[in-house]
SERO-4910 file (N, C-alpha, C, O; in steps of 0.05 Angstrom, whole numbers):
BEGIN
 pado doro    nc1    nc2    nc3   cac1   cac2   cac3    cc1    cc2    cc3    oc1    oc2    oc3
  Unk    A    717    437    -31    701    419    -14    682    434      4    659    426      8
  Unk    A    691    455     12    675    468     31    646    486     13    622    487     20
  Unk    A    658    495     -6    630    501    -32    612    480    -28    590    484    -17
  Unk    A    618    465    -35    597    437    -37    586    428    -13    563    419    -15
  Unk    A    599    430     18    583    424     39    564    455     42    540    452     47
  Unk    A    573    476     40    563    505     42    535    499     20    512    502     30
  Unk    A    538    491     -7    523    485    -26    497    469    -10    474    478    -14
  Unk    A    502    445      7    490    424      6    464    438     30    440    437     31
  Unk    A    482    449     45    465    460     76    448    482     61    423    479     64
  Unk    A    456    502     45    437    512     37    415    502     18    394    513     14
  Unk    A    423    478      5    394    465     -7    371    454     22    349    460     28
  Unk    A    386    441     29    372    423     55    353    450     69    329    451     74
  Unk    A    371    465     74    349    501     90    326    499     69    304    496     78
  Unk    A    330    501     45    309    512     23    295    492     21    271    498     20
  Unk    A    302    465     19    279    447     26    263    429     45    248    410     43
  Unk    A    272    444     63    254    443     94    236    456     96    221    452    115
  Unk    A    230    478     80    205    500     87    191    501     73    202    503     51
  Unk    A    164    501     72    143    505     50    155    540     40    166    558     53
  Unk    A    146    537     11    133    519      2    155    504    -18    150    494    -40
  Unk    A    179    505     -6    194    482    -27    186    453    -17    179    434    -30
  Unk    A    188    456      9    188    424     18    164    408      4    166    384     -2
  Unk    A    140    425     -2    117    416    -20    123    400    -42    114    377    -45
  Unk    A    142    416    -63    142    404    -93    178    389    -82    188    371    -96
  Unk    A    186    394    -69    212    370    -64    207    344    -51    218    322    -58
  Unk    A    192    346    -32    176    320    -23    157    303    -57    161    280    -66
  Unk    A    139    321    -66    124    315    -92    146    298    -99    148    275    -89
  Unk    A    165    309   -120    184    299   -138    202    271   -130    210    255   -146
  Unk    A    206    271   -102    220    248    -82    190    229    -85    194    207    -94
  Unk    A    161    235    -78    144    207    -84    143    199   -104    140    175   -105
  Unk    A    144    220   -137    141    206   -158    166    194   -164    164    173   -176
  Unk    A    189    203   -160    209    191   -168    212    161   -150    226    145   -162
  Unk    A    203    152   -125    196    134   -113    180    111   -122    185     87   -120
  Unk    A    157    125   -132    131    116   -146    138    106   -179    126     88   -190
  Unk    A    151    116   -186    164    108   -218    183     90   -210    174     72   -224
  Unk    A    199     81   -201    212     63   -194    209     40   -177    226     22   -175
  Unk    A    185     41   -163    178     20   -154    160      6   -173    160    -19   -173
  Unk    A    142     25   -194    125     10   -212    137      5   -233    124     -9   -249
  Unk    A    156     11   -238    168      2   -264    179    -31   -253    171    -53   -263
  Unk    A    197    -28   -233    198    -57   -221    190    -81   -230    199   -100   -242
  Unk    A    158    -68   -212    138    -84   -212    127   -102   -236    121   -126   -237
  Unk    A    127    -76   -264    124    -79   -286    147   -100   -306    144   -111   -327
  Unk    A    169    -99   -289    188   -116   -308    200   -139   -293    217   -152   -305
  Unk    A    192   -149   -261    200   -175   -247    175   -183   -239    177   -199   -220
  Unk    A    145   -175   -248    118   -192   -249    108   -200   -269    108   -184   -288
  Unk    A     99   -219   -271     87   -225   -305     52   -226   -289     42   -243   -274
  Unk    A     42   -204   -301     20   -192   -292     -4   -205   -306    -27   -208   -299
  Unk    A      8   -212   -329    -11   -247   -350    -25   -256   -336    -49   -256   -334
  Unk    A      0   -268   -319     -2   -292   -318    -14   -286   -288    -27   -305   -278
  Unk    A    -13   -262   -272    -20   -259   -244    -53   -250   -253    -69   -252   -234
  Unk    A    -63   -242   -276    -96   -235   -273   -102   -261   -284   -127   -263   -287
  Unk    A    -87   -286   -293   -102   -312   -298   -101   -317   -274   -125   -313   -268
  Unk    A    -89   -325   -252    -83   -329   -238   -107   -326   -214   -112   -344   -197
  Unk    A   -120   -298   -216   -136   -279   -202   -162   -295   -210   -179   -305   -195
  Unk    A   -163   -296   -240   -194   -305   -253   -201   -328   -246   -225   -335   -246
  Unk    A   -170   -352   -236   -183   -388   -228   -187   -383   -201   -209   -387   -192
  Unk    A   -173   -376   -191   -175   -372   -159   -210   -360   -151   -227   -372   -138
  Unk    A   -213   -329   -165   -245   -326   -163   -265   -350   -175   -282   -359   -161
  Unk    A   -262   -359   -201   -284   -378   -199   -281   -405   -175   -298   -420   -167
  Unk    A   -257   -404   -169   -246   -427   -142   -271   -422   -118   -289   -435   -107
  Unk    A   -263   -400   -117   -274   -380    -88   -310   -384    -93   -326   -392    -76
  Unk    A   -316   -377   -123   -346   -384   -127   -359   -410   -128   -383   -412   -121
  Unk    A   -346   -431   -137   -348   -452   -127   -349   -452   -101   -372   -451    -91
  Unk    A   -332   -452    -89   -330   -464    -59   -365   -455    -47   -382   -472    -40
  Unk    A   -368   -428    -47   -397   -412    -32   -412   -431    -51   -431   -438    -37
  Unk    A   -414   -444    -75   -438   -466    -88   -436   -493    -67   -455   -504    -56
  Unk    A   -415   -498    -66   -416   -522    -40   -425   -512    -10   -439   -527      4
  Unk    A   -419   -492     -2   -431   -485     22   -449   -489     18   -455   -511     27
  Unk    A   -479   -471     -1   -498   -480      3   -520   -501      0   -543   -506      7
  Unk    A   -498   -514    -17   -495   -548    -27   -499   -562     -2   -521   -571      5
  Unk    A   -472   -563     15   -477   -568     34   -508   -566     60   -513   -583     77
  Unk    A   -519   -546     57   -537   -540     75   -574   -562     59   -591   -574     72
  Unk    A   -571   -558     33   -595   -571     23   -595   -600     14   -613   -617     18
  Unk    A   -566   -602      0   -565   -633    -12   -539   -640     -7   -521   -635    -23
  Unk    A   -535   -656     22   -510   -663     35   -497   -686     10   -475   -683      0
  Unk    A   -513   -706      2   -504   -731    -16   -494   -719    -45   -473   -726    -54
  Unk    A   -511   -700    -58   -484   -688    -84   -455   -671    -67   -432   -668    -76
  Unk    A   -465   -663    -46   -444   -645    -32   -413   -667    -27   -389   -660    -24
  Unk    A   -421   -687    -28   -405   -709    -14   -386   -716    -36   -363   -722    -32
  Unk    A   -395   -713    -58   -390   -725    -86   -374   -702    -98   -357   -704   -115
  Unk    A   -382   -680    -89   -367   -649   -104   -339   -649    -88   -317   -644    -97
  Unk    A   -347   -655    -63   -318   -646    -39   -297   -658    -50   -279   -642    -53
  Unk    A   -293   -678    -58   -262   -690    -65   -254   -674    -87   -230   -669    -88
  Unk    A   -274   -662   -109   -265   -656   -133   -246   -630   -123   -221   -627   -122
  Unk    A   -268   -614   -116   -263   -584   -102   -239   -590    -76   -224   -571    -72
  Unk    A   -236   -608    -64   -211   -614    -40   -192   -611    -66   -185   -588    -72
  Unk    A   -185   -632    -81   -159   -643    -98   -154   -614   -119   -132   -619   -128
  Unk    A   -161   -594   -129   -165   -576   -143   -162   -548   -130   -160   -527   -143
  Unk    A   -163   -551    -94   -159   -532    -78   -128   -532    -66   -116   -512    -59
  Unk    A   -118   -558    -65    -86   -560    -70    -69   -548    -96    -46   -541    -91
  Unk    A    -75   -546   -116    -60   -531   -136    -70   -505   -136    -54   -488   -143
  Unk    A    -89   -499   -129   -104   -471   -131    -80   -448   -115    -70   -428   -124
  Unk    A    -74   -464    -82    -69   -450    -69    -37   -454    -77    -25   -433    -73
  Unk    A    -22   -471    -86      7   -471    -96     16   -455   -121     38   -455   -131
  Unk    A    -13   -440   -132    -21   -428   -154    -15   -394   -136      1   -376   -142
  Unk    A    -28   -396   -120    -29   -361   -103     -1   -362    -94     11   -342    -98
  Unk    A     14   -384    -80     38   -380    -75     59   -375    -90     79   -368    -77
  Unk    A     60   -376   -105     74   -376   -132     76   -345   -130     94   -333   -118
  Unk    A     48   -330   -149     47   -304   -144     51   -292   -127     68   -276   -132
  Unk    A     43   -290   -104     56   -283    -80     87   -280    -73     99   -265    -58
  Unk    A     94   -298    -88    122   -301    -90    142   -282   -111    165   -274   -111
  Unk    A    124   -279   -125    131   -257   -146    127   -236   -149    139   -221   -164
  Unk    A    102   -229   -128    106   -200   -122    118   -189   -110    116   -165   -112
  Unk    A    139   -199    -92    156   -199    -71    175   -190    -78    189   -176    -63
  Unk    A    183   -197   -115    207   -190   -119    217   -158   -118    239   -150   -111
  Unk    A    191   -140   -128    203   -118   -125    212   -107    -99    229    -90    -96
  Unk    A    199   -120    -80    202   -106    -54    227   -123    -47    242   -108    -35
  Unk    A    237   -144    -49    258   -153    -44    286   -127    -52    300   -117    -34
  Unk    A    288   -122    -75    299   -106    -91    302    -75    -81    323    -64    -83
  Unk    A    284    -65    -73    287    -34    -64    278    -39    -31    269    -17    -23
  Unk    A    277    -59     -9    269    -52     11    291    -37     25    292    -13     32
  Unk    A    313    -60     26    337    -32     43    344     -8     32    344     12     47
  Unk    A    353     -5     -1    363     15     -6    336     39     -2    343     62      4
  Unk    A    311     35     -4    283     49     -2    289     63     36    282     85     45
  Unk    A    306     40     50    294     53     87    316     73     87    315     96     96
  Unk    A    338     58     74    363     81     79    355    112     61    365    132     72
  Unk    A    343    116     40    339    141     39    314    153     54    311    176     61
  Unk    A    299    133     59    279    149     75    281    158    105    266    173    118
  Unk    A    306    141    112    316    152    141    327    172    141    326    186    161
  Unk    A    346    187    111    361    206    111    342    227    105    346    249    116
  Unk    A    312    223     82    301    246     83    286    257    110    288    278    121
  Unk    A    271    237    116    257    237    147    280    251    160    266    262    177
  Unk    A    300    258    165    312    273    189    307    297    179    297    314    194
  Unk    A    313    305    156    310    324    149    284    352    156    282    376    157
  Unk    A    270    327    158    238    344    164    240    335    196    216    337    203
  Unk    A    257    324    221    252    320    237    273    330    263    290    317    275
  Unk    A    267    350    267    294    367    283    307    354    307    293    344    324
  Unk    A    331    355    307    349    333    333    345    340    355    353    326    375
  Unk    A    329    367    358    319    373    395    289    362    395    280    364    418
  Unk    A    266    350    375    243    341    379    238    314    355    250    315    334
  Unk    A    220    294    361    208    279    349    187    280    328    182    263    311
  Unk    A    170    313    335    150    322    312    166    333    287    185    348    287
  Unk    A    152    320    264    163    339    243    154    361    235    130    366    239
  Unk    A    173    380    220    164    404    208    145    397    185    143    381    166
  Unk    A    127    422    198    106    426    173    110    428    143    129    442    135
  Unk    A     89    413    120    112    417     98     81    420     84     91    424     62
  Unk    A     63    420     81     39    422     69     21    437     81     23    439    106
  Unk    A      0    451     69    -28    453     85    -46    443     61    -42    449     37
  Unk    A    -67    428     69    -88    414     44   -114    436     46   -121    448     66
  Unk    A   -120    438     29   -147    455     30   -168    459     48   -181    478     54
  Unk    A   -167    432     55   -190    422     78   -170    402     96   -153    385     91
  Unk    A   -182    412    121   -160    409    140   -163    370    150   -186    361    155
  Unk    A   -148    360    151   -162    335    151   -158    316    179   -167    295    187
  Unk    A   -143    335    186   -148    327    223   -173    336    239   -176    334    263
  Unk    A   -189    348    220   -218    345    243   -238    324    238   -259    324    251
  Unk    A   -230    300    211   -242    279    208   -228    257    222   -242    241    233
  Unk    A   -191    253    223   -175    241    223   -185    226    249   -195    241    266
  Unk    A   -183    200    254   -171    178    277   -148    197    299   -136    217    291
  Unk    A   -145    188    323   -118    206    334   -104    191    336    -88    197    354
  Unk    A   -100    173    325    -73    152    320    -64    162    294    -39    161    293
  Unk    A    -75    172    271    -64    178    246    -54    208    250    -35    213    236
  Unk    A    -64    227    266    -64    256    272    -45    254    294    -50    275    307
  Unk    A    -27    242    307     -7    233    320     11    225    306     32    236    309
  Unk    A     10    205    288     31    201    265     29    220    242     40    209    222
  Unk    A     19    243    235     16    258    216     32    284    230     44    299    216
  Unk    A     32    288    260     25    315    274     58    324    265     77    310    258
  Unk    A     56    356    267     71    380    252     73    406    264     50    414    268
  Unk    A     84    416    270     94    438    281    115    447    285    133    437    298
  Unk    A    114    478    268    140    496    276    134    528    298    113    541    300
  Unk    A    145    529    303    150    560    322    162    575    301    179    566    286
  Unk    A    148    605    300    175    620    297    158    646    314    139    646    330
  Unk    A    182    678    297    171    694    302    146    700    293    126    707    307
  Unk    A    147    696    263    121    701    245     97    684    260     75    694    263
  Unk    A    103    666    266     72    652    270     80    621    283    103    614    288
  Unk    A     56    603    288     66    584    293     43    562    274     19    564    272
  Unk    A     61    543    263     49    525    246     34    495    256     51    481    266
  Unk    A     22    488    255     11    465    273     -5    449    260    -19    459    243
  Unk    A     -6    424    265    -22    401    251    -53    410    253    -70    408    236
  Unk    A    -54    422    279    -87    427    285   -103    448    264   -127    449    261
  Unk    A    -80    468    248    -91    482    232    -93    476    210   -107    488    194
  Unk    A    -76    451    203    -82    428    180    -54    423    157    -50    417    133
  Unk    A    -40    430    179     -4    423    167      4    403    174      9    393    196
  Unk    A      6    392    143     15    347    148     46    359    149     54    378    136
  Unk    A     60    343    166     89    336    158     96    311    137     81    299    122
  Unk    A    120    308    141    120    302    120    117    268    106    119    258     84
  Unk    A    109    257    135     92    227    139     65    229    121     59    214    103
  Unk    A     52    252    132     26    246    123     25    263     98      7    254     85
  Unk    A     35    283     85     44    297     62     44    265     43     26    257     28
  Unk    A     73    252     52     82    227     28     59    214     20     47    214     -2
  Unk    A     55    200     43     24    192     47      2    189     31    -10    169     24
  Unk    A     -1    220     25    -24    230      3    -12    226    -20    -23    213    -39
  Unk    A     20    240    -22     34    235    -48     30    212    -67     27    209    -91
  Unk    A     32    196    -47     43    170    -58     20    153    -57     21    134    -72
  Unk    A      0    154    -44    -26    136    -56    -35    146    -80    -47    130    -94
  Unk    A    -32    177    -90    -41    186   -116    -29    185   -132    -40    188   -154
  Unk    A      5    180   -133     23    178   -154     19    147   -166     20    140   -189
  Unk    A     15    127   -139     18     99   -143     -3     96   -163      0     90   -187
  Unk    A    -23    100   -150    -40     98   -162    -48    105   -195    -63     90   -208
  Unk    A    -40    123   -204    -45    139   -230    -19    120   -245    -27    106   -263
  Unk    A     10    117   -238     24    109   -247     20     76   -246     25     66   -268
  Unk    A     13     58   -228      0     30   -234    -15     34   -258     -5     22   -277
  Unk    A    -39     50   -264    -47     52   -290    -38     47   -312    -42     30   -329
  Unk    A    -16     76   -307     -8     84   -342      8     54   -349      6     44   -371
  Unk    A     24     40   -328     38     10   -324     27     -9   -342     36    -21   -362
  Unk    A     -3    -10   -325    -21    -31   -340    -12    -61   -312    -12    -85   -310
  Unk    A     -3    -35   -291     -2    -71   -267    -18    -62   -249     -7    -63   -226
  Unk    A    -36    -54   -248    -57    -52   -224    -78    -71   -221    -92    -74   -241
  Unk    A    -83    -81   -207   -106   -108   -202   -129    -86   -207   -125    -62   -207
  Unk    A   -152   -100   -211   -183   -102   -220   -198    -80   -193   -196    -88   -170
  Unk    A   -206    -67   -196   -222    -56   -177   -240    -73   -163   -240    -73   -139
  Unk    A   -255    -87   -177   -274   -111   -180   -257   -139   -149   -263   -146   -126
  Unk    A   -232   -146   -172   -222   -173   -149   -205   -162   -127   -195   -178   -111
  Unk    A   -198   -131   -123   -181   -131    -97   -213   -120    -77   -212   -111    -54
  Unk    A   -232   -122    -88   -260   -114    -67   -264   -139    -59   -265   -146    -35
  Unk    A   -266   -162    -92   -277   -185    -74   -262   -201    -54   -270   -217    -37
  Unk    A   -234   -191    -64   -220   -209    -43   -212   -193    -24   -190   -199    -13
  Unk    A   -226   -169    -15   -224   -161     15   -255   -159     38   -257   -155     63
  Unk    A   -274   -164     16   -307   -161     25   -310   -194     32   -315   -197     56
  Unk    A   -308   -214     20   -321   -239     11   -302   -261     31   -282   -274     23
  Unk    A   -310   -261     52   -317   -273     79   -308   -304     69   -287   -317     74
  Unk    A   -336   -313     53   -345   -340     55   -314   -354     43   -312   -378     51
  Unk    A   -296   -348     32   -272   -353     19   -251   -361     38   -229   -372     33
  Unk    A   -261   -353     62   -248   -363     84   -255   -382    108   -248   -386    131
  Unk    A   -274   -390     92   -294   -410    121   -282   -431    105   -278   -430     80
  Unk    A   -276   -453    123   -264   -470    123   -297   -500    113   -315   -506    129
  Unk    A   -293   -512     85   -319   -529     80   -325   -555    102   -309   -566    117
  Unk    A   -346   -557    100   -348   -581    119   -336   -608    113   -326   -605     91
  Unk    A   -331   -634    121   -327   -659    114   -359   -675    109   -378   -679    125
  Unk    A   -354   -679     89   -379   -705     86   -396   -715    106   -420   -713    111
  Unk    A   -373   -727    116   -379   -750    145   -388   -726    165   -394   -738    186
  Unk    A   -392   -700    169   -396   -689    191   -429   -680    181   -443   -665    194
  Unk    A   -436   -693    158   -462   -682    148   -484   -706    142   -509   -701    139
  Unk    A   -475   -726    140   -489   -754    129   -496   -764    156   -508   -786    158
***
């Protein structure tokens, strides 16, 4: 028994310090990242979520044809609204649905996902301070572009004799390390999946405004 706790403390030493903590953190986001997309891949029917994507955008393009429907020829505008009202009730019990199903993966790994990430996070986070140990340096240091809200939640620093390590010289712990990990693993692995939305509809549906103005009533135009 005592082999195995002796065993365990000396892994945990070895992967607290760069440069293990580098490729042990790595291997913890892909192995994170493969298992959340596989999920994704087998409790979403992704079909039926890019048909789903394609009525809703021509929905959305319609609607901006009545806005400016609205502004030139209020009397066809009057005549379109009921169609476009009665067709905007299934539309949206249509997004709910999906919405509903993307949920499932996260339903599925949210607790068991905090409880290991509370146990690795200590690991990089010493019981006499709140900053974590340094576990990366990126080529280009990215706290002299960074927000200081993200360079506060990223910040890193160890003491020793050798030297002292610090966010300011461009060492992520291991928040902002995952961080990078895992938007590039997600990413590349949503691919190889085949469940990543459209480059195209997660722009339009974060740029395209008019999808959220609420149409006028008839009677407020005649």
């Amino acid at each position: 028994m005592l082999f195995y706790l002796f065993a365990w403390a000396d892994f945990i030493k070895l992967v607290s310090r760069p440069p293990h903590s580098l490729w042990f953190i790595f291997l913890i986001c892909l192995l994170v990242s493969f298992i959340s997309t596989f999920l994704n891949k087998k409790l979403v029917d992704h079909d039926k979520a890019r048909r789903i994507q394609e009525v809703v955008s021509e929905h959305n393009a319609k609607k901006k044809e009545l806005l400016e429907l609205s502004k030139t020829n209020p009397k066809r505008y009057a005549k379109e609204y009921g169609k476009w009202q009665r067709r905007d009730a299934s539309v949206q019990k249509m997004q709910q649905s999906m919405q509903m199903q993307r949920l499932k993966p996260t339903c599925v790994t949210l607790i068991p996902f905090m409880l290991f990430f509370f146990v690795i996070r200590n690991i990089y986070t010493p019981d006499w301070s709140s900053i974590q140990l340094p576990v990366a340096r990126p080529p280009i240091n990215p706290m002299d572009d960074f927000p200081a809200f993200i360079v506060t939640m990223m910040r890193s620093q160890l003491f020793s004799a050798v030297g002292n390590l610090s966010v300011e010289a461009g060492f992520l712990g291991y928040t902002g390390y995952y961080m990078l990990c895992s938007f590039t693993m997600s990413t590349v692995l949503q691919k190889l999946f085949g469940v990543s939305q459209s480059t195209q509809s997660q722009a339009g549906s974060m740029f395209d405004t008019s999808s959220q103005i609420d149409l006028p009533k008839p009677s407020d135009l005649l």
